[in-house]
N, C-alpha and C positions, 0 to 999 in steps of 0.2 A: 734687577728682575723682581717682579711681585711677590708676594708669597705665593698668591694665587698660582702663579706660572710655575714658581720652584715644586709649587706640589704637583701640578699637572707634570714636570719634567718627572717629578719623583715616579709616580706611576709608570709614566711611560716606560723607564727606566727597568725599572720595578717587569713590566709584560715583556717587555723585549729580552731579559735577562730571564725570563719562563718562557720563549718562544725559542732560544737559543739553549737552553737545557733540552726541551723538549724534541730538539730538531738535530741533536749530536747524533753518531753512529750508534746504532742500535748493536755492535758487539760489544761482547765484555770485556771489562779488563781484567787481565788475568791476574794483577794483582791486587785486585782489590778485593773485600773482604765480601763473602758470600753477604746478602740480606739477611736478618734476624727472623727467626721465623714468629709468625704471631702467638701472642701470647694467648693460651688457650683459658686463663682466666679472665672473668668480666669483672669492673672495675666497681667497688664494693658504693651503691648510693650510700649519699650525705644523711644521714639520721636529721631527721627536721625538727626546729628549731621548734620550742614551747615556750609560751609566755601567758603570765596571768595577768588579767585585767579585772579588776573589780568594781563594778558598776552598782549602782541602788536605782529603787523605784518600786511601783505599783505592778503589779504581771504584764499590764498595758505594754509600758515602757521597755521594760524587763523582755520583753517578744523582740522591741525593735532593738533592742542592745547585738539579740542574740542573731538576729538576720543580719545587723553589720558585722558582727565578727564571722558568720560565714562567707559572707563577699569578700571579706580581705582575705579570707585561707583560699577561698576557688579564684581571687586573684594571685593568690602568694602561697600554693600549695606546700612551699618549703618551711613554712612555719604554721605551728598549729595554736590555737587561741584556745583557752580555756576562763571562763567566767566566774568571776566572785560572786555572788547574787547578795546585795544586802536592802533591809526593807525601805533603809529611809537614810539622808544624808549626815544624820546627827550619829550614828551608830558606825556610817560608814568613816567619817573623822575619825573616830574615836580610833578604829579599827588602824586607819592607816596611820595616826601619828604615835601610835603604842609602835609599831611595827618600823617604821621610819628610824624611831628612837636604838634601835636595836639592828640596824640596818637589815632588813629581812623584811616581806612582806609583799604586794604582786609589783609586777614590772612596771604596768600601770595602772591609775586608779583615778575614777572620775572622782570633782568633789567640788563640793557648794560653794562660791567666794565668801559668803559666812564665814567657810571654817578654813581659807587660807592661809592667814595670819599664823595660826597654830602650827599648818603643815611648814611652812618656810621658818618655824621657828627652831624646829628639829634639823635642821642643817642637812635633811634628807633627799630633798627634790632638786633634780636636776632641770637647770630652766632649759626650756625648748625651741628659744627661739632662735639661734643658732642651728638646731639640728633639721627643725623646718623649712628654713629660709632655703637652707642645702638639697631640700624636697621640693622646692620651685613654689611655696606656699607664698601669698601673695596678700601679706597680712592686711595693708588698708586699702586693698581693692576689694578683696571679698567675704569681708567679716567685720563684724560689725565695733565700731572704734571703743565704745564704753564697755562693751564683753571683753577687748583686748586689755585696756586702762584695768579696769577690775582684777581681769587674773595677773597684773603684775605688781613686783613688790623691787626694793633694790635696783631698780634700772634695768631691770629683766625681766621677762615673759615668762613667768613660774610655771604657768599650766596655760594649754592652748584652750579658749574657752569655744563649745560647742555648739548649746543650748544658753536661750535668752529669752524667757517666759517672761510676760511684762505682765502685769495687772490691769484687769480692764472690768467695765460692767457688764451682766449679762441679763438682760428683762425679757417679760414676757410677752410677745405682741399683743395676745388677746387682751390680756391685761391694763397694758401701757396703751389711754385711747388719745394717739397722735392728734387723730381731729381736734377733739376739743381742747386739746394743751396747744395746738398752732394758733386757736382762734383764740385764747390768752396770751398769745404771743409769749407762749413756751417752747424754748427749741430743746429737740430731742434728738442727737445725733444723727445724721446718713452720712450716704455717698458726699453730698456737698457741703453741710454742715459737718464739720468733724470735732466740735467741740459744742463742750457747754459751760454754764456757769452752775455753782453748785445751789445759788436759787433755784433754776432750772429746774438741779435735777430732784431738790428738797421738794418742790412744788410735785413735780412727777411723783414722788412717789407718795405725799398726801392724798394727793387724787386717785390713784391705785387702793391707799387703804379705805377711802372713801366709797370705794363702789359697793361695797357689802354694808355699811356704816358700823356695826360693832360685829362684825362677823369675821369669820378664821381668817380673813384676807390681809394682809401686811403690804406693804410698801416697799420695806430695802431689808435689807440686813447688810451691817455694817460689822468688816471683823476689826477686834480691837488689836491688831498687829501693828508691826512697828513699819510693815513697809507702806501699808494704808496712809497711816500717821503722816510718813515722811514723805510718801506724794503730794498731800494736798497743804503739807506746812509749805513743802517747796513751793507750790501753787500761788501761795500767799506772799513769796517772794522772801521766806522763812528760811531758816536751816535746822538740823535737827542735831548737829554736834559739829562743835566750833572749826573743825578741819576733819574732811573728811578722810586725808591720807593718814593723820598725824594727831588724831582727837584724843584729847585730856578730858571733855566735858560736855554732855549733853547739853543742848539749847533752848529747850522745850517752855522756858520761862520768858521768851522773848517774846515782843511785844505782837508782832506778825503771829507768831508759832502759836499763843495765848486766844487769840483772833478766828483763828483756822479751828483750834481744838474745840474753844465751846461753841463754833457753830455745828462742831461734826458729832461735840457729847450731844448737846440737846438733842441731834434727831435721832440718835441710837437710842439715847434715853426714852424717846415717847412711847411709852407702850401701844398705843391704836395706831401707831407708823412700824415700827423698827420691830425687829425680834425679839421676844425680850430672853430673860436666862431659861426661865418656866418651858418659855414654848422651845425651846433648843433642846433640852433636855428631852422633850415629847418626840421631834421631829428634825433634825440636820437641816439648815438651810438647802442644800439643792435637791434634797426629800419634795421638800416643801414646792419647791420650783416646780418641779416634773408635775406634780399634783396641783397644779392653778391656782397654790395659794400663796404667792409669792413676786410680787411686780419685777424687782430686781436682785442682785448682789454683786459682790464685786469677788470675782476669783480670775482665772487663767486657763491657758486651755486645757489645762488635764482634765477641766469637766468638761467634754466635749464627748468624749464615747456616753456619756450616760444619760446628757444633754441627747442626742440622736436617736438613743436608744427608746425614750418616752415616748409612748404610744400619744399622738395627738398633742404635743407642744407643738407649737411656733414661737423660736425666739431669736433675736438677736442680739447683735453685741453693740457696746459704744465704749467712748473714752472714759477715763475716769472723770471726773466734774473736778474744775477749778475755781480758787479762788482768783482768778486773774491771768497765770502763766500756765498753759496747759502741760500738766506733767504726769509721768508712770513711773513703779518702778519696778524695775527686773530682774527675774531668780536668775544668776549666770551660773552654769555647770559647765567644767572644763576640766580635759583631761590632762594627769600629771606624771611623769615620768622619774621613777625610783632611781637615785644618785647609786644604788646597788645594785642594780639589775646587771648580769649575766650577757645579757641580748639586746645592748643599748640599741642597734642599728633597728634589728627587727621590732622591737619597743620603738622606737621613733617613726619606723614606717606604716603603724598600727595607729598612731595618733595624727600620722599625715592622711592617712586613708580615713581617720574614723570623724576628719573634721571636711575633706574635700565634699565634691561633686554627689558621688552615688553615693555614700554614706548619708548626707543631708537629703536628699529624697527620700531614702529608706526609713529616716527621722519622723519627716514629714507628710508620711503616709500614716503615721502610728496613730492621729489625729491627736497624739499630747504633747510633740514634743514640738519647739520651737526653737530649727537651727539656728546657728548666730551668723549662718551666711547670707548675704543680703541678699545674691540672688534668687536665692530659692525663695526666700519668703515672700519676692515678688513674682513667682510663678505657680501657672493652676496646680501644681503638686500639691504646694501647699495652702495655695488659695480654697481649692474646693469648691468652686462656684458651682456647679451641682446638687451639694451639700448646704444646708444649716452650718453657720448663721450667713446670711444674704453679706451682710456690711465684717467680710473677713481681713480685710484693707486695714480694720481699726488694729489687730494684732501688729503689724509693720508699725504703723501709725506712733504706737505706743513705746514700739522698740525705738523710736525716733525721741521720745519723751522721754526717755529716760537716764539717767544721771546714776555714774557709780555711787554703792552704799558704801556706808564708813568700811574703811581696813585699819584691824586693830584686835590681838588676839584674845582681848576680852569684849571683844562686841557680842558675840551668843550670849553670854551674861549680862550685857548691858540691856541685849533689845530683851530678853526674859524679863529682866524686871519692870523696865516700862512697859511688858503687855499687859504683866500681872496689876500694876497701876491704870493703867486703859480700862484694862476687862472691869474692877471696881468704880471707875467712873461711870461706864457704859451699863451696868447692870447694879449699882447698888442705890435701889431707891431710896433708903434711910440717908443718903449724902445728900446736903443741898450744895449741889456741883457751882451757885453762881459764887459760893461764899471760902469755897477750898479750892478750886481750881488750880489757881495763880501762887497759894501756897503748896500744892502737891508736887505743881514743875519744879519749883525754886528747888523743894525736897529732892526728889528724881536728880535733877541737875548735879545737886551737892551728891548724891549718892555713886551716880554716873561718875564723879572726880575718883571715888577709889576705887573703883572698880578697873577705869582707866590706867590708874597710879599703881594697880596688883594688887591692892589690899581688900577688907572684907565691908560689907555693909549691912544693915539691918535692913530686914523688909518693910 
């Protein structure tokens, strides 16, 4: 017999054995024990379960954290959600690997893949992948494969990642005059172009500084971060530290990486193109944007509310320019689960809920944040075709481009000190960059070894 049928007999079984209670004589028996009479107290509710989550950001973001924690309480009334609010992801680390250390600290807690390395070093975090799998989450159908690679360390899925903000350019249409850069057979990213080369976009942005000829108008601004750097070394078919899961030693001296930098110092360097320190100090690059004096820059979308918000911009977005292999790279935030928390199930159900479905829309209305679900970011939720900018395609685009950043818990230390060497190339005019260059990487490289190694370095 089937199972199927054994269970169909089960029922039947099952009704006929309650049609047959139900259909005895209705006298009583006299020896059987009176019924208990109802108990006239009601049955004390469950006190609901509390959990802290500590999330960082801009008040922006900080709005959409607080809308998804109320969607999961008015789906899951039995437990209540209370908020860590912290400014910025460097403070929030700090925060949660003090507190790790000590087993104490919230249930969950979002956190930068920068500062993973650190948190899994404190033997604190319980990996999740396990407890979601048991949630029906459906890791490489609906989330994005280099957000998942990124949050894990050990052969386990540390922290479920959420958010996957890539780096992309954002110029100004008045500014940027398409016509005449096509009839130079200058391509400028759209819909069907979806790349450039960093001629291109060097070209573009001469031309932009050119419309004023010595006037407030600039061209680009380029920041001297490490994840700029490491897009367009990659680009060049470069790497920026010898293994990225396992790195002893920046790369920065290699002959590709050497190749990429001094095409990208020279045009930071030019003052009638690029921003220089002076004018930063006067005005913030997307100041500058809102106000038409400014062709491009390269940021993500958390400038997108204030992008909107300029009275008379028109702008759009594009790739970042390559030297060859179109490449991004990606801020991943993902949430992670306390090895000491109290309330493992309702903590797990809170990071199943805050990575699924309606939570990623809720994300994706905030207009900053960029879930790491792949569907959503291929729908109008997060499209915004309505809305600025026209070519919003390029944000997916970019998430597609991009490659995990080094893991290794002195990477925050490592990428600090190559900004602080960047930012001196990019803004110190007293250097002749053609004649140090090649010796500053070698420097950096050697420095990056003990830093790597735990030890200490001179700046």
């Amino acid at each position: 017999m089937s199972a199927a049928r054994r269970l169909a007999g089960t029922v039947v079984a099952l009704t006929l054995a309650t049609t047959v209670v139900g259909c005895t004589s209705g006298e009583e028996d006299p020896g059987a024990d009176p019924s208990p009479a109802p108990s006239s107290a009601s049955p004390t509710p469950a006190e609901p379960v509390e959990i802290e989550v500590s999330v960082f950001g801009d008040p922006v973001r900080l709005r959409a954290y607080r809308r998804i924690a109320d969607a999961f309480t008015e789906a899951n009334p039995d437990v209540v959600v209370t908020l860590v609010e912290q400014p910025d992801p460097a403070d929030a680390a700090v925060d949660a690997a003090n507190a790790l250390v000590l087993g104490a600290g919230p249930d969950v807690f979002l956190t930068d893949q920068r500062y993973l390395a650190e948190l899994v070093e404190t033997d604190g975090l319980e990996p999740v992948d396990s407890l979601l799998e048991e949630r029906g989450l459906q890791f490489g159908d609906d989330h994005q494969r280099v957000a998942l690679t990124s949050m894990s360390a050990d052969n386990r899925l540390q922290c479920m990642p959420a958010e996957m903000s890539p780096r992309v350019v954002y110029y100004n249409k008045r500014l940027v005059p398409r016509q005449q850069l096509k009839a130079a057979e200058v391509i400028v990213p759209n819909a069907v172009a979806t790349s450039w080369s960093w001629d291109d976009f060097a070209i573009t942005a001469r031309t932009v500084a050119g419309l004023d000829r010595l006037g407030p108008i600039k061209g680009v601004y380029l920041p001297p971060d490490i994840d700029t750097v490491t897009a367009l070394v990659r680009s060049a078919d470069g790497t920026v530290v010898d293994d990225v899961f396992e790195p002893t030693s920046l790369t920065l001296a290699s002959d590709s990486a050497l190749e990429a930098l001094a095409e990208l110092v020279a045009l930071a360097r030019d003052p009638a193109v690029a921003l220089t320190k002076q004018d930063l100090k006067v005005r913030d690059p997307i100041t500058r944007f809102t106000e038409g004096q400014l062709g491009m820059y390269v940021g993500t979308r958390d400038d997108l509310p204030v992008l909107r918000e300029a009275r008379g911009l028109s702008f759009d977005v594009a790739p970042l320019p390559s030297f060859g292999r179109a490449q991004s790279v990606s801020d991943v935030n993902g949430y992670c689960l306390n090895a000491g928390t109290e309330h493992l199930d309702a903590a797990a159900d809170f990071i199943a809920f805050a990575v699924g479905k309606e939570a990623a829309e809720i994300a994706a209305r905030s207009d900053v944040i960029v879930p790491a679900r792949l569907d959503t970011v291929a729908e109008d939720v997060f499209r915004q075709p309505e809305e600025q900018p026209r070519n919003s395609q390029v944000f997916s685009t970019s998430l597609r481009r991009s490659e995990p950043m080094p893991y290794d818990i002195a990477w925050p230390r490592v990428a600090e000190l190559a900004e602080g060497v960047f930012a001196r190339l990019f803004y110190g005019f007293d250097v002749d960059v053609d004649a140090v260059l090649e010796d500053r990487m070698v420097r950096l490289d050697e420095q990056s070894e003990l830093l790597f190694g735990d030890g200490e370095t001179d700046d």
